[in-house]
C-alpha positions in Angstrom: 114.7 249.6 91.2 112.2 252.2 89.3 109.4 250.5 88.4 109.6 252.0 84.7 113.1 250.4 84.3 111.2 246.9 84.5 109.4 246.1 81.5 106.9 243.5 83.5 106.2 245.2 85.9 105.2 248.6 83.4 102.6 246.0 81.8 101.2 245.6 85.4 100.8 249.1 87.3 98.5 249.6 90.7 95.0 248.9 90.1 93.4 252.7 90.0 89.5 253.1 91.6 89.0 256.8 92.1 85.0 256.5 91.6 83.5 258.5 94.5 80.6 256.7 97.1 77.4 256.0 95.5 74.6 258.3 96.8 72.8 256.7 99.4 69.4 258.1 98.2 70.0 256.9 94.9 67.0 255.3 93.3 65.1 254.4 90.0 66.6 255.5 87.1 66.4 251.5 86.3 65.7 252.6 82.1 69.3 254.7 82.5 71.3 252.3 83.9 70.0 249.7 81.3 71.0 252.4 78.6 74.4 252.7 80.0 74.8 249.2 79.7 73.2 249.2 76.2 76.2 251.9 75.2 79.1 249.9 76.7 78.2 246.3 75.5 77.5 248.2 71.9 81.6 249.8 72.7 82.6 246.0 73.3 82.2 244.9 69.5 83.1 248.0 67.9 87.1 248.7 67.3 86.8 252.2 69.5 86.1 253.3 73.3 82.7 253.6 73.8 81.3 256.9 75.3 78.3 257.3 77.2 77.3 261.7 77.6 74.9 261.8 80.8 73.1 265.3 80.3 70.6 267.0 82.3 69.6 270.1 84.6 71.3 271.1 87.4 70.7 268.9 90.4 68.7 266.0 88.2 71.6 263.4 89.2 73.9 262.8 86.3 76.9 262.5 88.8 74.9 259.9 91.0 73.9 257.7 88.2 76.9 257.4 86.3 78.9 256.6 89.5 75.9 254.0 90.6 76.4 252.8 87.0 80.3 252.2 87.6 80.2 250.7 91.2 77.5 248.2 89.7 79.5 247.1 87.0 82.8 247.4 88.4 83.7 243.4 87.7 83.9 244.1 84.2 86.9 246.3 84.5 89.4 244.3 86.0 92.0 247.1 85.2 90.5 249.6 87.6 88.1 252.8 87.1 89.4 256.9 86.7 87.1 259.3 88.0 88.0 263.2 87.5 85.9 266.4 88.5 86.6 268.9 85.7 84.4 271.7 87.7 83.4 272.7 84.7 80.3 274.3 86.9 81.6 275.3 89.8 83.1 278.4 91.4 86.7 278.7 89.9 88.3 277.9 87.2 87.7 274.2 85.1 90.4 271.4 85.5 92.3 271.2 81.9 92.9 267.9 79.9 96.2 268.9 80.8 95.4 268.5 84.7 93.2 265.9 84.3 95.2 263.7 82.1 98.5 264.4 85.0 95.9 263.2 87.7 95.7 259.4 85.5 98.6 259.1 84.6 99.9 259.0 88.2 97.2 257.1 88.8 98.4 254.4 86.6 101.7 254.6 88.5 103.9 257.0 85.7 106.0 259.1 88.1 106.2 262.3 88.2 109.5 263.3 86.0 108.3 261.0 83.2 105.1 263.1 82.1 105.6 264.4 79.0 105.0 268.5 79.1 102.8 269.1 76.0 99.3 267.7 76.2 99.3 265.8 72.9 102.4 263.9 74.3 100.2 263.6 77.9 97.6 261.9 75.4 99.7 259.7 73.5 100.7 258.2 76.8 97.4 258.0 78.7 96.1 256.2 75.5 99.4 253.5 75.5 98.6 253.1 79.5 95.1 252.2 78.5 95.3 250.1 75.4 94.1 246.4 75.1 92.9 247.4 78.5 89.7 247.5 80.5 89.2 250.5 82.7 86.1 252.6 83.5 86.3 256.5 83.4 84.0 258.9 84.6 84.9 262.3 83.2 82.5 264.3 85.8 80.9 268.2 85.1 82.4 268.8 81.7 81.2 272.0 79.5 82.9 271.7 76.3 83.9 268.4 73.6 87.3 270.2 73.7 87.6 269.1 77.3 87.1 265.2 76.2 89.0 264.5 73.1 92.5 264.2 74.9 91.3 261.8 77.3 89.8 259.4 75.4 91.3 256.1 75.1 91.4 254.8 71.6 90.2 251.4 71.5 87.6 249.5 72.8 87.7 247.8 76.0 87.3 251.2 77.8 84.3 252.4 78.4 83.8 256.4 79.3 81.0 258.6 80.5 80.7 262.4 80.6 78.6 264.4 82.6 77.6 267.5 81.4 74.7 270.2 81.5 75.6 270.8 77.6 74.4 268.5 75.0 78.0 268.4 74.2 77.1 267.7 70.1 80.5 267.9 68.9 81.4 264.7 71.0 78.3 262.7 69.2 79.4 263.7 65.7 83.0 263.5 65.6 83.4 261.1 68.6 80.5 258.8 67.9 79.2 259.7 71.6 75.6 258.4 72.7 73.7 260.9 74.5 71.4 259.9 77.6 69.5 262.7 78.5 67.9 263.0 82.3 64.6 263.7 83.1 62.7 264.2 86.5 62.4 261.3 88.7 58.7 259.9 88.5 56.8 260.7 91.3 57.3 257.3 92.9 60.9 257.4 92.6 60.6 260.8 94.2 58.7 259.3 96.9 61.0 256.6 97.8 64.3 258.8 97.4 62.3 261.3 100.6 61.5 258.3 102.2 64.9 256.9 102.1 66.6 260.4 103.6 63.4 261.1 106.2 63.2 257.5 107.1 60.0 255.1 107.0 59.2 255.7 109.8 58.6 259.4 110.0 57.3 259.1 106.9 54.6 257.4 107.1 53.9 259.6 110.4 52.6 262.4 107.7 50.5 260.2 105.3 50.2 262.3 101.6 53.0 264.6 103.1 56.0 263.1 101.1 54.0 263.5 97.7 53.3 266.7 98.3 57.2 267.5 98.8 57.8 265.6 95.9 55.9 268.1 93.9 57.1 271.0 95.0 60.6 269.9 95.0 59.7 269.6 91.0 60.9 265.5 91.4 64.4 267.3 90.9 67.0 265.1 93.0 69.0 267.2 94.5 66.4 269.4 95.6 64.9 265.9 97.0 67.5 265.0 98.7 68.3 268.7 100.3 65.1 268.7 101.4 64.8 265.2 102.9 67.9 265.6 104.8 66.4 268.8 106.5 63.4 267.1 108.1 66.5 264.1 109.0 68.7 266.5 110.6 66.2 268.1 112.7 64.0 265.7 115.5 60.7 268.0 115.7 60.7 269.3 112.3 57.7 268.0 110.2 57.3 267.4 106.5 54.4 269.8 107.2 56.5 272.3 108.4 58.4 272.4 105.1 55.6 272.1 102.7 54.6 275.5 104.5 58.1 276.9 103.7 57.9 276.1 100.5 54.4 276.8 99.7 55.7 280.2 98.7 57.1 280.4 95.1 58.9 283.7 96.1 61.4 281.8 98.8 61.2 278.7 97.7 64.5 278.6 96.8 65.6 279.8 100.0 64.6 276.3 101.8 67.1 274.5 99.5 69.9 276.5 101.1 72.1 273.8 103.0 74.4 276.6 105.1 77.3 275.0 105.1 78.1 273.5 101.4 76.9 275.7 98.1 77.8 272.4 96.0 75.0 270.9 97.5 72.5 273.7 97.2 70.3 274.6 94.8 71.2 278.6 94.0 74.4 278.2 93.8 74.4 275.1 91.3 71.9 276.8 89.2 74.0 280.0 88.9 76.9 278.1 87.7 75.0 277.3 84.5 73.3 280.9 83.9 76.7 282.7 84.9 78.2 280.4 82.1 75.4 282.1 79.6 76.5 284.9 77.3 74.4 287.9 77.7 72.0 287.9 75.1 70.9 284.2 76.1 71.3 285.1 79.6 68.9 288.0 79.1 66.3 285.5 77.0 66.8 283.1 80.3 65.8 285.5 82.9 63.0 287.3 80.9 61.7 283.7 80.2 60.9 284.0 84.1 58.2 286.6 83.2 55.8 284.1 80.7 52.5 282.8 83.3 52.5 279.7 81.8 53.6 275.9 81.7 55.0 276.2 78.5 56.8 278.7 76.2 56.9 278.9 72.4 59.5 280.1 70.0 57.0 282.8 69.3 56.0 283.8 72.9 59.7 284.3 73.4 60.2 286.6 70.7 57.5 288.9 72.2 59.0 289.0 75.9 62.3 289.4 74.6 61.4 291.9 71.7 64.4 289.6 69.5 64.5 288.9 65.9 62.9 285.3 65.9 65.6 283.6 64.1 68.1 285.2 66.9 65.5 283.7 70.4 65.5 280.5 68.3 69.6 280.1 68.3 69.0 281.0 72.1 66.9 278.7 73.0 68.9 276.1 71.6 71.8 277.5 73.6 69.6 277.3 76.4 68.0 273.4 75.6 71.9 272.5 75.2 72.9 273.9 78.5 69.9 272.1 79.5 68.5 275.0 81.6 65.4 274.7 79.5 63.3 271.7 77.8 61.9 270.9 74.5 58.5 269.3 74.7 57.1 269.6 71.3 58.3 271.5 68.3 59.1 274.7 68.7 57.4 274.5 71.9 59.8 274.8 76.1 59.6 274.6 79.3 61.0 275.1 82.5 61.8 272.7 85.4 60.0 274.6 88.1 62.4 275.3 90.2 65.0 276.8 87.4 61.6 279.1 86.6 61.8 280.7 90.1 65.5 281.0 90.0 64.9 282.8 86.5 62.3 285.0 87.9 65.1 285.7 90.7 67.4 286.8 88.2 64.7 289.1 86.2 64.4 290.7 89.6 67.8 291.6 90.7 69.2 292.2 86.5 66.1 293.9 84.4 64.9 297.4 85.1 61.5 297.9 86.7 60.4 298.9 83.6 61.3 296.0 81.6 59.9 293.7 84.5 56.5 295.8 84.0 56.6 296.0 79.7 57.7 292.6 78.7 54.9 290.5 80.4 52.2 293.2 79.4 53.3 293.3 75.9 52.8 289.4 76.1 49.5 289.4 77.5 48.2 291.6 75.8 49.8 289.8 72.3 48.3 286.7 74.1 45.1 288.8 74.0 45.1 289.4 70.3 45.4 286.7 68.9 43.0 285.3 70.9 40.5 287.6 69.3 42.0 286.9 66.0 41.5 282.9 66.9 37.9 283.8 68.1 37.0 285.7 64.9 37.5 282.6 63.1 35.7 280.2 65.4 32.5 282.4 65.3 32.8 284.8 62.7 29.0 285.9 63.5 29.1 286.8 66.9 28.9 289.9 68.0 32.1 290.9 70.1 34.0 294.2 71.7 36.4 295.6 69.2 39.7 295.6 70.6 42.7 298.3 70.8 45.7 297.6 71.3 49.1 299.3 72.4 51.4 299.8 69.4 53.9 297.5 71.5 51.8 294.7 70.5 52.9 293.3 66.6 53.1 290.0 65.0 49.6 289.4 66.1 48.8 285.9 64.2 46.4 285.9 61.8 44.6 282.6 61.3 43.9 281.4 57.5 41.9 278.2 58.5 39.4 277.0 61.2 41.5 274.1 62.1 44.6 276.1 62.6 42.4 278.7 64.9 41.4 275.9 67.2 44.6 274.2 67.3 46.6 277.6 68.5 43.8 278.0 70.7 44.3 274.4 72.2 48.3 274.5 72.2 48.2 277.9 74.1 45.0 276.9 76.8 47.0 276.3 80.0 49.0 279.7 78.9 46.1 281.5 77.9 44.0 280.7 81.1 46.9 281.6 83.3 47.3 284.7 81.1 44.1 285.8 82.3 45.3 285.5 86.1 48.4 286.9 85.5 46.8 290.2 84.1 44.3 290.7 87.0 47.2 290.2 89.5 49.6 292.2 87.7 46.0 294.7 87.9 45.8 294.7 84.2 41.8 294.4 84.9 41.5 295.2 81.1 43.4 292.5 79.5 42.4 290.0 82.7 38.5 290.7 81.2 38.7 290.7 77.3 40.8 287.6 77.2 38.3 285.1 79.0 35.5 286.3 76.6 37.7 285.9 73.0 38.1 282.3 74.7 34.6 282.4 74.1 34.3 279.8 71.0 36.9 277.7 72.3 35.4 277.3 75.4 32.0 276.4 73.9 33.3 274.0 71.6 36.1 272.0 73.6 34.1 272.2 77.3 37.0 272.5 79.6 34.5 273.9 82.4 37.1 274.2 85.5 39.0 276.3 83.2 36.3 278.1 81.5 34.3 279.1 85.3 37.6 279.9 86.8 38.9 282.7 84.0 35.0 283.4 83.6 34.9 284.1 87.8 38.1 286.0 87.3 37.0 288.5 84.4 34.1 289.2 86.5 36.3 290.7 89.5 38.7 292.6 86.7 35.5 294.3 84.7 34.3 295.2 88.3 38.0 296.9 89.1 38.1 298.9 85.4 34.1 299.6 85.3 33.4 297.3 82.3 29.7 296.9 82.4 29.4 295.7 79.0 32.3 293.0 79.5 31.0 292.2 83.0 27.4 291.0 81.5 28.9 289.3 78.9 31.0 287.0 81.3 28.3 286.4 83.9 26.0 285.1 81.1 28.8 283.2 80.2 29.0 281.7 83.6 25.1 281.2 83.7 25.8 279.0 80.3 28.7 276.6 82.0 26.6 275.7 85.0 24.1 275.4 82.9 26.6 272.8 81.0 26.8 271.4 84.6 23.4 271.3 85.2 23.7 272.9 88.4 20.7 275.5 87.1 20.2 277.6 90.7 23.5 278.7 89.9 23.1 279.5 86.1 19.7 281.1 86.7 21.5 283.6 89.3 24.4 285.0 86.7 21.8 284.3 83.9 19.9 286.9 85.8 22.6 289.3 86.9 23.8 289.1 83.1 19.9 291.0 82.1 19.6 293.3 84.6 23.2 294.8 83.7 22.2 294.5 80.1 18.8 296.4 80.8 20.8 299.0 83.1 23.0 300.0 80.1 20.7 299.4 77.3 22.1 296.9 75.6 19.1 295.5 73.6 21.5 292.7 71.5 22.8 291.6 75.3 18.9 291.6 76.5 17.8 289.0 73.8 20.7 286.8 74.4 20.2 286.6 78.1 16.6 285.7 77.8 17.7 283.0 75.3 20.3 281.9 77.8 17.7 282.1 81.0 14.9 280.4 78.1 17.2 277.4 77.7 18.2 276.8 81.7 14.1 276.6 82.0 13.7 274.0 79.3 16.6 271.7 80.9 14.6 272.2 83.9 11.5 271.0 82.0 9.9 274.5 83.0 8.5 274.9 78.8 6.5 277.7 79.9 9.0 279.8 81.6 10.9 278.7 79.0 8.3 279.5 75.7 8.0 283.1 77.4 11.5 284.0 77.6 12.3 282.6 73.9 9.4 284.8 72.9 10.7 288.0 74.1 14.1 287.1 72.5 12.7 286.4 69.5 11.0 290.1 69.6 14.0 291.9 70.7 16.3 290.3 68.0 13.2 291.0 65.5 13.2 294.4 66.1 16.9 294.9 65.5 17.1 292.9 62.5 19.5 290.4 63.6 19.3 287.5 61.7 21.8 285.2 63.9 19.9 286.1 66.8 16.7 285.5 65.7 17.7 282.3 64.0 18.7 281.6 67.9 15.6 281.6 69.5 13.7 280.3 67.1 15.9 277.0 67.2 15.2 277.1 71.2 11.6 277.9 70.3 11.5 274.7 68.3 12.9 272.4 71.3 10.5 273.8 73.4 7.6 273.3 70.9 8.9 269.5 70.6 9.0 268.7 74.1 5.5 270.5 74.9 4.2 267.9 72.1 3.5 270.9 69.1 5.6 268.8 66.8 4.2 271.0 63.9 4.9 274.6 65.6 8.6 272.5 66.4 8.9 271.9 63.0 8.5 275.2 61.7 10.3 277.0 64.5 13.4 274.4 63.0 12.8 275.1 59.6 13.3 278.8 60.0 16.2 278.7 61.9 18.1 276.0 59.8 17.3 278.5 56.9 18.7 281.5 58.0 22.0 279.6 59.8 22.6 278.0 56.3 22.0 280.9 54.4 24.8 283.4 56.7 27.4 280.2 57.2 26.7 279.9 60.8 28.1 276.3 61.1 28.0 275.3 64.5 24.4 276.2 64.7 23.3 274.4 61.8 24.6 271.2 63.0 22.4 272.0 66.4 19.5 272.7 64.4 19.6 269.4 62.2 19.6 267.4 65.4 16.9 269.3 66.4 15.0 268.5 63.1 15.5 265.1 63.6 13.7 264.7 66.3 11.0 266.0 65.5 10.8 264.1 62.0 10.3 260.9 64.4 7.3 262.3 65.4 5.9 263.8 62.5 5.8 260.4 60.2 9.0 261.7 58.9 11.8 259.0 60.7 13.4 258.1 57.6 14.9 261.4 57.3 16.1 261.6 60.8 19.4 259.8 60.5 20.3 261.7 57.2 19.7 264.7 59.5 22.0 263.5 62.2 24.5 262.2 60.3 24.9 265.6 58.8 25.1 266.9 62.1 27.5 264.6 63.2 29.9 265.4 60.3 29.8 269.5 61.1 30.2 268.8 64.7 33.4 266.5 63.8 34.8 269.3 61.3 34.4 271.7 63.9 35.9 269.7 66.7 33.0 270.4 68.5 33.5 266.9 70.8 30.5 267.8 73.2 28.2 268.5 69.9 29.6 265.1 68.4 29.0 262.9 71.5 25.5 264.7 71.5 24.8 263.8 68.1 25.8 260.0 68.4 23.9 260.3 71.7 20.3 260.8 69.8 21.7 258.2 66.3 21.5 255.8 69.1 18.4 256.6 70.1 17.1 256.5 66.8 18.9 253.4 66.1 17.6 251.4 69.6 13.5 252.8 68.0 14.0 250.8 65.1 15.5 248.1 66.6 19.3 247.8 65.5 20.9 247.4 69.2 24.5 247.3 67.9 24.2 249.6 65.9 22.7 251.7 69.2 25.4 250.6 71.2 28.4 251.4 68.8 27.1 255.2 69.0 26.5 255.0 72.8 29.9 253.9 73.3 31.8 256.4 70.9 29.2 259.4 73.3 30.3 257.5 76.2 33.8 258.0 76.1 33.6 261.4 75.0 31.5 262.7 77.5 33.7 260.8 80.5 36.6 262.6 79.0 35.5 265.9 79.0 33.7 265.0 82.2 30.0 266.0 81.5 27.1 265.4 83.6 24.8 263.7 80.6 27.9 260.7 80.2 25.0 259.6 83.2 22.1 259.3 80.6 24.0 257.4 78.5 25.7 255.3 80.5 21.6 254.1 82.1 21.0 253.7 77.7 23.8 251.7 77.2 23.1 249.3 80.9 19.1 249.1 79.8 19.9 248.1 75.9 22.7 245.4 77.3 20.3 243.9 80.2 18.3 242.5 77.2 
């Protein structure tokens, strides 16, 4: 007899479990799968299903967790679990709900003839198969709500999860849908995935080998696991031999090629996603390939792609949904590392040569420009190259405040800096020399030195290539000034020197009396006054002479720390006076808070120490509203000093620690000096 013409035995049809095998590299992911669980015993109370969207990149293991999730919990769905590929991402067309709702139903043991035709009818039955019922159901690659809806039970008891490299939105509003979105794996997971396919054993053979893999497999899974299984499948190969493989960014992607199954490679699941793109946001996607650095802004786009803003922004949201690119602040993306390279793969083979050559120069050189236009406000006196610039280059930004200057300028550093390598490689020797020095201010006031000797070292060889003399002095006295930072003085004196000759080769007097303050100061921290006293002295002439106020107000602040520390407290004193004068007088901020400090020393020696914390406090304020952290930690530095020589230790100490922790962070070789205070004044 047909089992449908036996009412008992309809309320007890086969037990379904389609769920595929777990992945047997599967690890982590522990703060998912406790999510997952969050979302189904939330479903349990409620009076509807309860459904879990797993989203994420290509390859970053949706599939894997959702089924690990299943097989884990598998006990508390007695009635069985439905699993269904739609192929929403693959080659061919998608499974319909129509398909897919066919597959359960036979499944759940309806035959054949008794499938209603129309899908709503399909529905309506699926959801009477399921009701009061506790079933599992893994609805696997799925690009559109539309694809969902009809299989959705309708009560709770069911619990169902969606994977999908779309946000899939619609499904959260209407559907009440929770969303769990995948990130990388951490690099320990990452670690113990490799060593999982390699093997302990051979692991370990290669110490540092596996975290090295890690990072250039980006700590994306699937690329993990295609590239643990190559060293498994092959005896003599070694982890070292694939690092080398993959070492360059140009075929990187070729070592994640499997041979044998493009669902488990990486090309082939990545252009499933960007052939799914309509052109516009395809074309945003590839040219996206083109920007040098970590991350991309809304605004940064609009300049590669040449856009309206408002129409990048809708693409980039097309592109965050599809999950293709990442949100990591407002307004502010980036790439998975790998999906960058396949992007610059697709800029390659789909943009004209000329687009692949204008886009990234028109960024660069808008990188450039407002750079200069964040420089102008950081140090409105210094003296600087006037820039020109293509008339491809608009929406330069124009900053209204200090503070807004200095936080562009520290948003856009790791962009800016790899701007600057970009443009030499690209042999842009132009851009890759102007753009270190309008970094100028922000350098000196936020002391990121790798950064600042690395572009410096690199403007250097680009105003070589192009002939800049002018530019090529001005960045080797900039070099002379960071090791100088450093304290590693052979090294400034030699660019400090190279820096005047090219300045007395092309007759630039302004350049000549900034090197020999620059060379003046690397004497004095060598505790060489006279060398020092002698350069200062022909600065201060030179700067005389051309009537330069801001220059002269520079050397004779350097005159007066010489003066101090060769014990002509009075000379010192006058020297300081000047130079505070003039620096108040033309608004020159960031010197008047160095010349207050300066004041205050010598007030301690001139039977003037009650005005010597007024004087640093002052400083310390102008340094703060600056967000000058070195000049800060400097100025707490000495109120310590001046607190331990009139005997308030905690007050000394509170300083020394707030110096402390600012100079370890920016990593600066005088954290040392106060790190002996703070041990001596403690020892007591």
């Amino acid at each position: 007899m047909d089992r449908w013409d036996d009412d008992s035995a309809a309320r007890s049809p086969l037990t379904p479990h389609q769920l595929p095998a777990v992945t047997a590299t599967f690890v982590g992911r522990e703060t998912e799968l406790a999510s997952l669980s969050d979302i189904a015993d939330r479903g349990e109370d409620g009076h509807s299903v309860a459904v879990a969207i797993v989203a994420g990149a290509p390859g970053a293991g949706k599939t894997a967790l959702a089924v690990q999730w299943a097989h884990r919990q598998r006990d508390r769905f007695p009635h069985g679990d439905l699993y269904c590929d739609l192929h929403g991402y693959a080659p061919g067309p998608p499974s319909t709900p129509h398909e897919v709702l066919a597959g359960f139903l036979l499944a759940l043991e309806v035959p054949g003839k008794m499938i209603p035709r129309s899908l709503e009818a399909k529905s309506a039955l699926f959801r009477s198969m399921v009701n009061d019922r506790r079933f599992v159901i893994v609805l696997d690659n799925v690009t559109s709500p539309d694809e969902v809806r009809a299989l959705l039970p309708s009560t709770s008891g069911c619990f169902v999860m969606v994977t999908s490299r779309s946000s899939l939105s619609g499904l959260v509003v209407r559907n009440g849908a929770r969303r769990i979105t995948l990130d990388m794996l951490s690099p320990a997971e990452s670690e113990a995935l490799l060593r999982k396919a390699i093997g302990p054993g051979r692991a370990d053979e290669e110490p540092g080998a596996t975290a090295k893999l890690a990072d250039l497999c980006g700590h994306l899974p699937l690329a993990l696991r295609i590239a643990g299984e190559r060293v498994a499948a092959h005896s003599y190969l070694r982890v070292a031999d694939l690092l080398a493989e993959l070492a360059s960014e140009a075929r990187r992607l070729d070592a994640f090629e499997t041979g044998d199954d493009e669902m488990s490679a990486l090309r082939p699941v990545f252009s499933w996603s960007y052939r799914s793109l309509d052109p516009e946001t395809a074309r945003v996607f590839r040219l996206l390939g083109l920007h040098p650095g970590p991350t991309i802004s809304v605004t940064t786009a609009t300049v590669l792609s040449g856009m309206p803003s408002a129409e990048v922004r809708r693409r980039l949201d097309n592109l965050t949904g599809g999950c293709l690119l990442f949100e990591v602040d407002r307004d502010r993306f980036r790439f998975h590392d790998l999906l960058r390279v396949y992007a610059k793969e697709c800029v390659e083979a789909e943009e004209s040569a000329e687009e692949r050559e204008n886009a990234p120069k028109r960024l660069l050189e808008w990188y450039l420009a407002c750079a200069d236009s964040a420089d102008r406000v950081l140090t409105p006196m210094r003296r600087r190259t006037e820039m020109e610039f293509s008339a491809a280059v608009s929406g330069r930004l124009e900053f209204g405040t200090y503070g807004d200057a200095l936080a562009w300028c520290e948003a856009e550093q790791p962009n800016l800096v790899a701007s600057v390598h970009a443009a030499l490689a690209a042999d842009w020797p132009v851009i890759a020399c102007r753009l270190p020095l309008a970094l100028w201010a922000f350098f000196t006031l936020r002391k990121p030195w790798a950064d600042w000797i690395a572009t410096y070292k690199t403007g250097v060889e680009a105003a070589r290539r192009c002939s800049d003399q002018f530019s090529e002095a001005s960045l080797l006295a900039g070099l002379g000034i960071a090791h100088r930072d450093l304290c590693r003085f052979e090294e400034a004196l030699e660019y400090l020197e190279s820096a005047l000759a090219i300045r007395r080769r092309i007759g630039d007097s302004w350049g000549q009396g900034q090197a020999l303050i620059s060379l003046g100061i690397a004497y004095h921290e060598q505790r060489r006054f006279a060398e020092a006293l002698d350069h200062h002295a022909d600065a201060l002439s030179v700067f005389r002479a051309l009537g330069d106020e801001w220059g002269a107000a520079q050397t004779l602040h350097f005159l007066g720390l010489t003066n101090h520390e060769l014990g002509r407290f009075d000379q010192a004193y006058e020297n300081l006076r000047q130079a505070l004068d003039i620096r108040h007088r033309i608004g020159y901020r960031y010197g008047e808070a160095e010349t207050l400090v300066g004041l205050a020393l010598v007030f301690q020696k001139i039977n003037r120490s009650g005005e010597s914390a007024g004087q640093l406090d002052r400083a310390l304020e102008l340094r703060r509203e600056m967000g000058d952290r070195y000049g800060e930690a400097a100025a707490l530095d000495h109120l310590g000093q001046l607190w331990e020589a009139k005997g308030k230790v905690d007050s000394a100490k509170g300083c020394w620690g707030d110096a402390l922790k600012i100079f370890n962070e920016l990593g600066a070789p005088r954290a040392a000096d106060v790190y002996a205070r703070l041990r001596r004044i403690k020892a007591r």
